[in-house]
C-alpha positions as CSV (number, residue, x, y, z in Angstrom):
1,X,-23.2,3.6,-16.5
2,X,-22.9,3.4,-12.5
3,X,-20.9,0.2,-11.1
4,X,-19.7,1.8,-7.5
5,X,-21.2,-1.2,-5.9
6,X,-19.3,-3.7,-7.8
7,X,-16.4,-1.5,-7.2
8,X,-17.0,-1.4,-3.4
9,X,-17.4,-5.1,-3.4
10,X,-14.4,-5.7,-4.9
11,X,-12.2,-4.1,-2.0
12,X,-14.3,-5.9,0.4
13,X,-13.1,-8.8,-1.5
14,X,-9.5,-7.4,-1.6
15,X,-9.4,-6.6,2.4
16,X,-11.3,-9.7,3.1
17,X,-8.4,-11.9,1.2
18,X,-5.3,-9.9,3.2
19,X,-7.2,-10.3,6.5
20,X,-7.8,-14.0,6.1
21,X,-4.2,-14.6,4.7
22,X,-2.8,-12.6,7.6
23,X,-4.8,-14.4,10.3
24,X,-3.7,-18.0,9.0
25,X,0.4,-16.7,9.2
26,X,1.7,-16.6,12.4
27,X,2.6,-13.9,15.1
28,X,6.2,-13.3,14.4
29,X,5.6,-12.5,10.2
30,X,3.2,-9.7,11.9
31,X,6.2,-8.8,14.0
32,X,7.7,-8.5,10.8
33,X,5.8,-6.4,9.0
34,X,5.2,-4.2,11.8
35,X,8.8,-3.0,12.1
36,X,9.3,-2.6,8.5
37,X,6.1,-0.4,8.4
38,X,7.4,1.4,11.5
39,X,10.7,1.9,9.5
40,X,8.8,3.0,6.6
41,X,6.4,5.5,8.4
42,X,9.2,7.0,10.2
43,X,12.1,7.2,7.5
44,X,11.3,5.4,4.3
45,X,12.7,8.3,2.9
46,X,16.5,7.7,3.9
47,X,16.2,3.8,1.9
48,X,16.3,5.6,-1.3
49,X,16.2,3.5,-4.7
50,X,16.0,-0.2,-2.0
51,X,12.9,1.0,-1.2
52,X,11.5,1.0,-4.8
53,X,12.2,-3.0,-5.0
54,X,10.8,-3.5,-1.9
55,X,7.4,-1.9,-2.8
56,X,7.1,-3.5,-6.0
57,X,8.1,-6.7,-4.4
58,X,5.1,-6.2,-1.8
59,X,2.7,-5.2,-3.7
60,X,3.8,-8.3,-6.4
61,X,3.2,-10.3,-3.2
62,X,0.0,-8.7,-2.2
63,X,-1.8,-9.5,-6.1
64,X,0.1,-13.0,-5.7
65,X,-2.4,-13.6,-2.7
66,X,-5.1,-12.1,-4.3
67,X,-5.2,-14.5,-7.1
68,X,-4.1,-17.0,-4.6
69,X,-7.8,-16.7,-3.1
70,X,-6.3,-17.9,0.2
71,X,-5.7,-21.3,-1.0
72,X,-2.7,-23.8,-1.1
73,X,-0.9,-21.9,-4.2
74,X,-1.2,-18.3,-2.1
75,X,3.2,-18.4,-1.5
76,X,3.5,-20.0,-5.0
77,X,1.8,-16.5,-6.9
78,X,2.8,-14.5,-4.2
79,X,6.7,-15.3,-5.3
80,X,6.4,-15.1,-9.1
81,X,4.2,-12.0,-9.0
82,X,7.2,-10.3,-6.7
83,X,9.9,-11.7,-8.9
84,X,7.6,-10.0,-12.3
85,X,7.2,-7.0,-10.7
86,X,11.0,-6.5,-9.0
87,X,11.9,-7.4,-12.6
88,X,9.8,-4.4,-13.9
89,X,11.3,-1.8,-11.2
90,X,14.9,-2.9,-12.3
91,X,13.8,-2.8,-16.0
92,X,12.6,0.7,-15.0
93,X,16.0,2.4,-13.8
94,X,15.4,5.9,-12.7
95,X,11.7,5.9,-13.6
96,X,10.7,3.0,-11.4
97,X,9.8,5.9,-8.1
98,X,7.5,7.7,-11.1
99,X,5.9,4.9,-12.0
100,X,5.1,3.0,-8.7
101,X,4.1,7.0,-7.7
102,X,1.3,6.8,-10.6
103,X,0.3,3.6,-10.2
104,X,-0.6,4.8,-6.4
105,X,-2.9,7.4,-7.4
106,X,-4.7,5.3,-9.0
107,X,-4.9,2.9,-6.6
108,X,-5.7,6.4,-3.9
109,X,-8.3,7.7,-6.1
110,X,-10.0,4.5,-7.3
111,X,-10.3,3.7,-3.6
112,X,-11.9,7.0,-2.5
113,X,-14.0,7.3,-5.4
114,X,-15.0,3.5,-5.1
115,X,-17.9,3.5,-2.9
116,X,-19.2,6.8,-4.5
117,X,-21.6,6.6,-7.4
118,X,-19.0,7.9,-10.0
119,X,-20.0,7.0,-14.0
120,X,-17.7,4.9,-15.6
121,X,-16.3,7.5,-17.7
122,X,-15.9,10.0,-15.2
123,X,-14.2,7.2,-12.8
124,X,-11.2,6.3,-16.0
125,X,-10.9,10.4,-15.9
126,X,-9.4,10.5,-12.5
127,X,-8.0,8.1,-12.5
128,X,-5.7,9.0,-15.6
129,X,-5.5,12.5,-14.1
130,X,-4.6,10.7,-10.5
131,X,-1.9,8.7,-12.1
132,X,-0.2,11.6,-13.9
133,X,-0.4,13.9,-11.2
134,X,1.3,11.5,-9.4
135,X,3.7,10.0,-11.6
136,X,4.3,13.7,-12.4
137,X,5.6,14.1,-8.8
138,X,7.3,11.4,-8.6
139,X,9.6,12.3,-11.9
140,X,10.4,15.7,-10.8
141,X,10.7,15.4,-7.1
142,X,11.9,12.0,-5.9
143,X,12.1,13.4,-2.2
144,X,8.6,13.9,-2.2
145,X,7.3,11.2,-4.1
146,X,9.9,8.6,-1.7
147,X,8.2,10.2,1.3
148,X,4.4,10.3,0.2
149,X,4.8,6.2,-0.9
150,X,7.2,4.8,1.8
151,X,4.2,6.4,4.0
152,X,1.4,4.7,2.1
153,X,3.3,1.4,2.1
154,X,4.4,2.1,5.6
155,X,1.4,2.5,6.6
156,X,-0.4,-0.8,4.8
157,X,3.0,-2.8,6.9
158,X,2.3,-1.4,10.0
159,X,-1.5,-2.2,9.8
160,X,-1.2,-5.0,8.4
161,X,1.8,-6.4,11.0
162,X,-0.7,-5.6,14.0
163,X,-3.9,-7.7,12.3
164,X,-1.3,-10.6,12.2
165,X,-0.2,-10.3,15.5
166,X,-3.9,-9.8,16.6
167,X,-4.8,-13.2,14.7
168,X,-3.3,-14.7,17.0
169,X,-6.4,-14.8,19.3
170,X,-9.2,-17.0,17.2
171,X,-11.9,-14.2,18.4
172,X,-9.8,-11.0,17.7
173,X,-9.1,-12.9,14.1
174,X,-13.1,-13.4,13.5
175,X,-13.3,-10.4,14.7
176,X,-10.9,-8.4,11.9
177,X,-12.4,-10.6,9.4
178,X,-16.0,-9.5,10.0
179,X,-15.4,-5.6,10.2
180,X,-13.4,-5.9,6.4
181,X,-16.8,-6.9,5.4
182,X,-18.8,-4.0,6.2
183,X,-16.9,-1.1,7.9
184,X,-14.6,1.7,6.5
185,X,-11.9,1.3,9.7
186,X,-9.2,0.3,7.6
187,X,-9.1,2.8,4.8
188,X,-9.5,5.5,7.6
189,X,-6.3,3.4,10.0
190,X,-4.5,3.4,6.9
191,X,-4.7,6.9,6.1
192,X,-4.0,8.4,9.6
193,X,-1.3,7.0,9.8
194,X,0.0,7.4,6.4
195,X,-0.9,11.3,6.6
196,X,0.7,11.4,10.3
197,X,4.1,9.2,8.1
198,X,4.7,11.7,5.6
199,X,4.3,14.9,8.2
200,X,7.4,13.8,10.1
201,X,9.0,12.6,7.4
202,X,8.9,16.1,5.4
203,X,9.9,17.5,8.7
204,X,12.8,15.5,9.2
205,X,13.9,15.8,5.8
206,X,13.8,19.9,6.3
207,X,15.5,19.3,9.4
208,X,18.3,17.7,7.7
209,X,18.2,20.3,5.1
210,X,18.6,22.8,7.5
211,X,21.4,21.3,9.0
212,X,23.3,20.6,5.9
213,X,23.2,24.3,4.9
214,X,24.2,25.1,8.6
C-alpha cells in the first residue's frame, strides 16, 4: 500500500492552515514570535525545563488551529489543546524533554519521508525507529536533545514570526499562501536555520564547558 500523495497533501493542508492563520493576525504577534524564535535558535538551550512547557504549549496551539480550519473557534482550540498538552509535560516530570524529543522524530521523519513513495508498513517502521532514536536522546542526554528541539522549534518561531510580519502586505500574504501550495521552501527555511541553531548552540555550550573547567 502507497499513500505518499495523501501524505504530501496533508502538509500542504497543514502549511496552508499556519500561513493563512498567520496572515489574518497582525504584525506585532509576528514580532513576537520572531524574537522568541531568535531566542530559541540562539540559546534555547540555557531555558532548561521552561522551555519544555513552552513547546508543548506551541505545538498544543499549533493542532488547536489545525482543527480550528481557520475559522471563528481557531483561539478557542488553540487554548484548550495548549492547556492538554502543558498538562501532559507537567504530568511528565523529568521525561517530558524525552518525550517531546520522540514525538519530533516522528514528526522529522514523517515529513521527509512524506512526499516519497514509502509503503505503509515501511513508513510506521521509521517512524517507530525515529521516535526512539530520538526519545532515546533525549533520556540520556538532555543537553543535546534541549539544543536539537529548541532549534527545531526556534526555527518554526522565527519563520513563522517573519510570514506574519510579511502578511502585512495583502500581495506578500497571497503570495506565502500560494508557494505552501506547491513548493518545498519552507521545509528547506526551516531546516537551515534549524541545522545553522543547533551548530552555535553545541558550540556555545562547549564554550561554556570549556570555561567552567578553566
Amino acid at each position: 500500500m502507497h499513500c505518499a500523495p495523501g501524505r504530501w497533501a496533508i502538509m500542504q493542508d497543514i502549511i496552508r492552515s499556519w500561513t493563512q492563520f498567520l496572515a489574518a493576525g497582525n504584525g506585532g504577534f509576528g514580532a513576537v514570535l520572531t524574537v522568541l524564535g531568535f531566542c530559541y535558535v540562539f540559546a534555547g538551550w540555557r531555558f532548561g525545563r521552561a522551555a519544555h512547557v513552552v513547546n508543548y504549549a506551541a505545538v498544543g496551539i499549533a493542532a488547536g488551529i489545525q482543527i480550528g480550519q481557520s475559522g471563528a473557534e481557531d483561539f478557542i482550540y488553540a487554548g484548550v489543546m495548549a492547556a492538554v498538552l502543558v498538562a501532559i509535560c507537567i504530568a511528565s516530570g523529568k521525561y517530558a524533554g524525552a518525550l517531546f524529543a520522540g514525538a519530533l522524530g516522528v514528526v522529522v521523519a514523517w515529513w521527509w519521508l512524506g512526499p516519497m513513495d514509502v509503503p505503509a508498513v515501511t513508513m510506521c517502521i521509521a517512524l517507530a525507529l525515529s521516535f526512539g532514536a530520538f526519545g532515546a536522546v533525549g533520556a540520556t542526554n538532555d543537553r543535546i536533545a534541549s539544543i536539537v528541539v529548541t532549534s527545531l522549534v526556534g526555527a518554526i518561531f522565527m519563520v513563522s514570526g517573519m510570514i506574519g510580519m510579511a502578511s502585512e502586505s495583502r500581495a506578500v500574504a497571497n503570495q506565502l499562501r500560494s508557494m505552501a501550495s506547491f513548493s518545498i521552501f519552507y521545509p528547506l527555511l526551516l531546516t537551515v536555520v534549524a541545522v545553522s541553531g543547533i551548530m552555535l548552540q553545541l558550540a556555545a555550550a562547549k564554550r561554556q564547558d570549556v570555561g567552567s573547567v578553566g
